[in-house]
N, C-alpha and C positions, 0 to 999 in steps of 0.2 A: 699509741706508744711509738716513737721512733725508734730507726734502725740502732740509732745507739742503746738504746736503751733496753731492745730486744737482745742485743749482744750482751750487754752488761746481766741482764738476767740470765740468760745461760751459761754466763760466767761466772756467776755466786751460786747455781745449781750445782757447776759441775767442781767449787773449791769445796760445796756440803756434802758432796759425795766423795772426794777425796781425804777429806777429814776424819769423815766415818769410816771410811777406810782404815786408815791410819790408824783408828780407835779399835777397830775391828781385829787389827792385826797386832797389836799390843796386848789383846784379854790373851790370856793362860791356856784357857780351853783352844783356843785358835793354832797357836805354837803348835799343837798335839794332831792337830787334825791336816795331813798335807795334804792331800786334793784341799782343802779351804785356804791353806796355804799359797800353792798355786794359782789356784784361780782368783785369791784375794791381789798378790804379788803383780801376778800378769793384767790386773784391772788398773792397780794403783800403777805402773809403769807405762800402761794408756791414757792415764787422765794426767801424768806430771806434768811432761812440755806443757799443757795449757795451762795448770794452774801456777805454774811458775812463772809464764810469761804476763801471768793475769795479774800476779804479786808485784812482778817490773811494773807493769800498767800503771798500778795501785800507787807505785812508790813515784811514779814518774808524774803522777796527776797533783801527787802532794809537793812535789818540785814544783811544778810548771804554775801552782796554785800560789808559792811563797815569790815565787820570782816575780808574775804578777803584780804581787803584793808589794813589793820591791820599788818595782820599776815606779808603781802609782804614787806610791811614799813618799821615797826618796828625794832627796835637794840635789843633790850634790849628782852635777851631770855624768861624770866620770861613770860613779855608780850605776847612775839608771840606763848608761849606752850599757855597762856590763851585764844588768839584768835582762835587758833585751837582747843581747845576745843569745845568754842564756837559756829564756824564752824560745828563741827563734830554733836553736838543737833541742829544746825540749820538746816541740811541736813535732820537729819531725822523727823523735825517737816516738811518742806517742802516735805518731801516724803507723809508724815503720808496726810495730808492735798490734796495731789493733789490725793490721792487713796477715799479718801472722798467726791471731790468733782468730781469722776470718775462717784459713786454710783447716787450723786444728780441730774447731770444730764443725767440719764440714760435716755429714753423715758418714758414716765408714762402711765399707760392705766386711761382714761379720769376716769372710771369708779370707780378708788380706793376710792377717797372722798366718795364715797355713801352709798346707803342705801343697804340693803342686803335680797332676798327673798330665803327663803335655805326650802329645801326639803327634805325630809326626809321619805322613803319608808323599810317595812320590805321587806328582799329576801330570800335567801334560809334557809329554816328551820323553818316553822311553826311557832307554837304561842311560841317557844323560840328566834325567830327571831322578832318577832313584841314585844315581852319585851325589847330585846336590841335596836329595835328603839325608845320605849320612853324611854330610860334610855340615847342614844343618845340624845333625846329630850334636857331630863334634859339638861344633860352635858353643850348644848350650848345654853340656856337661863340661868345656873350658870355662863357663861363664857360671857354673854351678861354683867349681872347684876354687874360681877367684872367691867367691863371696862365704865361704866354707859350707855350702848348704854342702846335704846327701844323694848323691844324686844315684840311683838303682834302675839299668834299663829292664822290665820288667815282660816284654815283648821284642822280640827283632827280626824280624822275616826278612831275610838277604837275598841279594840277586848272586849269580855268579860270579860278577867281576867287581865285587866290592860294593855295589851300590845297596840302598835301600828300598824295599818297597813298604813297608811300615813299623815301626817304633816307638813303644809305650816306655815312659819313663815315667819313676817319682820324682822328685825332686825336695827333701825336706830340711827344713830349715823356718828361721823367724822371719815372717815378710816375703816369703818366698811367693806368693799368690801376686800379694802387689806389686812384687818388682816385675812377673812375668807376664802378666793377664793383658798385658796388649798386643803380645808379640802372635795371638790368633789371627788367621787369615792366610791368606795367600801369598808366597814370597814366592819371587822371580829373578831367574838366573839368567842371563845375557853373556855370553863367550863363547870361543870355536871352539869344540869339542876334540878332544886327541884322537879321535876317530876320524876327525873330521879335516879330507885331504885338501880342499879348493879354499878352507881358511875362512868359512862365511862362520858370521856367528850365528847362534843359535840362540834361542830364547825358550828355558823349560823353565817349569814350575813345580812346588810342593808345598800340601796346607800343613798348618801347625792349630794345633788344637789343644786350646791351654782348660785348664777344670780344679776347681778346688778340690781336693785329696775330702769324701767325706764319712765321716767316723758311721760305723755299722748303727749305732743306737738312732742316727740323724735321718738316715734312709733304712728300711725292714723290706729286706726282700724272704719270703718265706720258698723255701727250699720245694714244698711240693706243690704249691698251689701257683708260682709266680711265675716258674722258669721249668727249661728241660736242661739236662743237664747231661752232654756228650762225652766220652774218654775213647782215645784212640793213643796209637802210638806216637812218636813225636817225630817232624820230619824234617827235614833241611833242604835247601835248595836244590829244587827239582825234584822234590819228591820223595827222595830214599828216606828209607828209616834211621836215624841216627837211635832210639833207642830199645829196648826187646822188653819193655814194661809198657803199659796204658799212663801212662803219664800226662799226655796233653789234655787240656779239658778248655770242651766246648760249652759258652753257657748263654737262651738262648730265651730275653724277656718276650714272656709269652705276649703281653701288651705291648709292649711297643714294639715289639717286631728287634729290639736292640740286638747284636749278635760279639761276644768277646771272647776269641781263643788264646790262650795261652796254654805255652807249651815248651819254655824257658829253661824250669828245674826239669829236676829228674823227679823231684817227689810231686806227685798226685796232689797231695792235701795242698802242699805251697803253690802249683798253681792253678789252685780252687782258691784258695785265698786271693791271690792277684786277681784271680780274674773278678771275683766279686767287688774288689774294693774299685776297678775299672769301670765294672757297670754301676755300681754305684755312683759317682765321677758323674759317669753318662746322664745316669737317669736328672742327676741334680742338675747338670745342665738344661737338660731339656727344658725341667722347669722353670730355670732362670729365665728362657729364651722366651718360652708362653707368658711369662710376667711382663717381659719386658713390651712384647707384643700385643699385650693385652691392653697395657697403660696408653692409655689414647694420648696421656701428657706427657709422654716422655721424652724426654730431648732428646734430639738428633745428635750426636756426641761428632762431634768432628775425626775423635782417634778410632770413632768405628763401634759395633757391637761385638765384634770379633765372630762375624760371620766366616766361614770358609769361599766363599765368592768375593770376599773383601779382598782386591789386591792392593794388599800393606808396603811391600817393601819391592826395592829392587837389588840386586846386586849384579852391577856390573865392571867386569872385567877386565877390558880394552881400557875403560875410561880409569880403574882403577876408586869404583865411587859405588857409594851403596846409598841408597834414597829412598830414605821415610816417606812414603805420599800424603799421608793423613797433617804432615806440620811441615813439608816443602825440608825436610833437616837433609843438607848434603855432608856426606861424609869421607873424607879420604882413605888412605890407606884401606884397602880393604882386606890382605891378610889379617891384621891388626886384631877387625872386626869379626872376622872369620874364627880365628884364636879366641875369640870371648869376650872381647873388648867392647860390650853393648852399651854400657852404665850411662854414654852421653844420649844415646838416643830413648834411654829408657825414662832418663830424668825428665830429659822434653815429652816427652808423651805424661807423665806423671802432671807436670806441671802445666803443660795445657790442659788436660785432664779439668785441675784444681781451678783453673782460670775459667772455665767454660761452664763451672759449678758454681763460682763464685758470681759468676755473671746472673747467673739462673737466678740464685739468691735475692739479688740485688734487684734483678726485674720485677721477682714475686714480692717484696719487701714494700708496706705500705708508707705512703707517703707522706 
């Protein structure tokens, strides 16, 4: 079976399950039942782009089949240069369209719909380093608020003078997972610090740690057999007690050694919640990480695993330019960027992504 032909069948699979769909959601009983509602609703708005572009396909193969027909027919010269025209936009709308619907059905990871718990650590270089993690902070809670997601920091351990030395955030929203899941790794600061009297620059760091938000039923952590489970008071920089209740809680996977404090609210219960839903987060990553490591075939991804050793980005200062290393993307203005302004560098990482996938495809596709 050729590659066409392999597409064209994954493409009458996925109009027969759009259909049923559609059938599914029209019975009586269905109307009545919203979780089926939902989850019918949210499938059938996954599988449209493709089968709508499949229907263009569909419509544009019975053009380009009359035009044909046309051009071979036809006497009259006038005519047959306008059906080869026509031909010749028909081709390349049918090229355009089958490279579109190359992208759509690519595999998905389950996890792109979702919600987003992103991390956010100073590393090398002091309380210049932990400035540029909350200014990191900013950036993707401005970049939250452009796209209308949720964004709730859920963790924030501060230094004295503004800086950060770690912060949990959710972030939720549709697409939130995929718009953010490459921005993991290591980002790097370059500029003279205001501390800094001789005007050299300085070069610090801070890792960002992105993780699908994962629902309790998906990962079971059991309360007495999994974990220990600490409450103390809650403290602010440097130590003092900001509150006179046991509120913070420690929670600490007996296997894997994982360790998540939070200590945010004031109520106990709410940050036993955070913290669970945290290491949950965790624990699903780690998984991912053992799959991915495990698959002896797994492609070397150009935009990275979103390792924490990955140095992904730079942002420098003097120059006024921030720079993707994984796709060479130079960018200007870099307040801009800082304000929240990512979507260009996000799109090219998506999009290489897609291209580095589609390649894979193509290579494994028999011939």
């Amino acid at each position: 079976m050729s590659t066409s032909d392999n597409l064209d069948a994954k493409l009458d699979e996925v109009a027969r399950q759009y259909d049923a769909i559609n059938a599914e959601l029209a019975e009586p009983e269905t109307s009545r039942d919203l979780e089926a509602l939902k989850r019918l609703g949210k499938e059938r708005a996954r599988l449209e782009p493709a089968v709508e572009a499949y229907r263009r396909l569909q419509k544009t193969r019975i053009e380009l089949a009359g035009a044909h027909q046309l051009r071979d027919t036809e006497t009259d010269d006038e005519m047959r240069q306008m059906a080869q025209s026509e031909i010749e936009r028909l081709v390349t709308d049918e090229a355009q369209l089958l490279e579109s619907l190359k992208v759509l059905l690519l595999p998905r990871d389950p996890a792109d719909d979702g919600n987003v718990i992103l991390e956010i650590r100073a590393g090398a270089g002091g309380e210049e380093a932990a400035l540029f993690a909350s200014e990191l902070l900013r950036m993707y809670l401005a970049y939250a608020a452009r796209h209308k997601y949720k964004a709730e920091v859920m963790s924030l351990h501060e230094t004295g003078i503004g800086g950060v030395k770690e912060a949990i955030v959710e972030i939720a929203g549709d697409g939130a997972y995929s718009r953010l899941k490459f921005e993991s790794g290591t980002h790097r600061v370059q500029r003279v610090p205001a501390t800094e009297s001789s005007g050299r620059i300085h070069t610090s760091t801070a890792t960002v740690v992105v993780m699908p938000e994962v629902e309790e039923t998906e990962i079971e952590i059991d309360e007495v057999r999994d974990v220990r489970i600490d409450v103390k008071r809650a403290s602010g920089p440097g130590g003092q007690s900001v509150n006179t209740t046991d509120s913070a809680v420690r929670i600490t996977h007996l296997e894997t050694g994982l360790v998540v404090e939070i200590q945010d609210e004031k109520s106990q219960h709410k940050n036993k919640a955070k913290a669970f839903a945290v290491l949950r987060a965790r624990l699903q990553e780690l998984e991912r990480r053992r799959q991915r490591e495990a698959d002896s075939v797994a492609r070397k991804s150009l935009v990275g695993a979103g390792d924490r050793s990955d140095k992904i980005r730079t942002y420098n200062y003097p120059q006024d330019r921030v720079t993707d290393h994984r796709v060479n993307e130079d960018l200007s203005n870099l307040p801009k960027v800082m304000g929240g302004d990512l979507d260009k560098l996000i799109d090219t990482l998506i999009t290489t992504d897609q291209a580095e996938r589609l390649s894979d495809l193509d290579d494994a596709a028999p011939a």
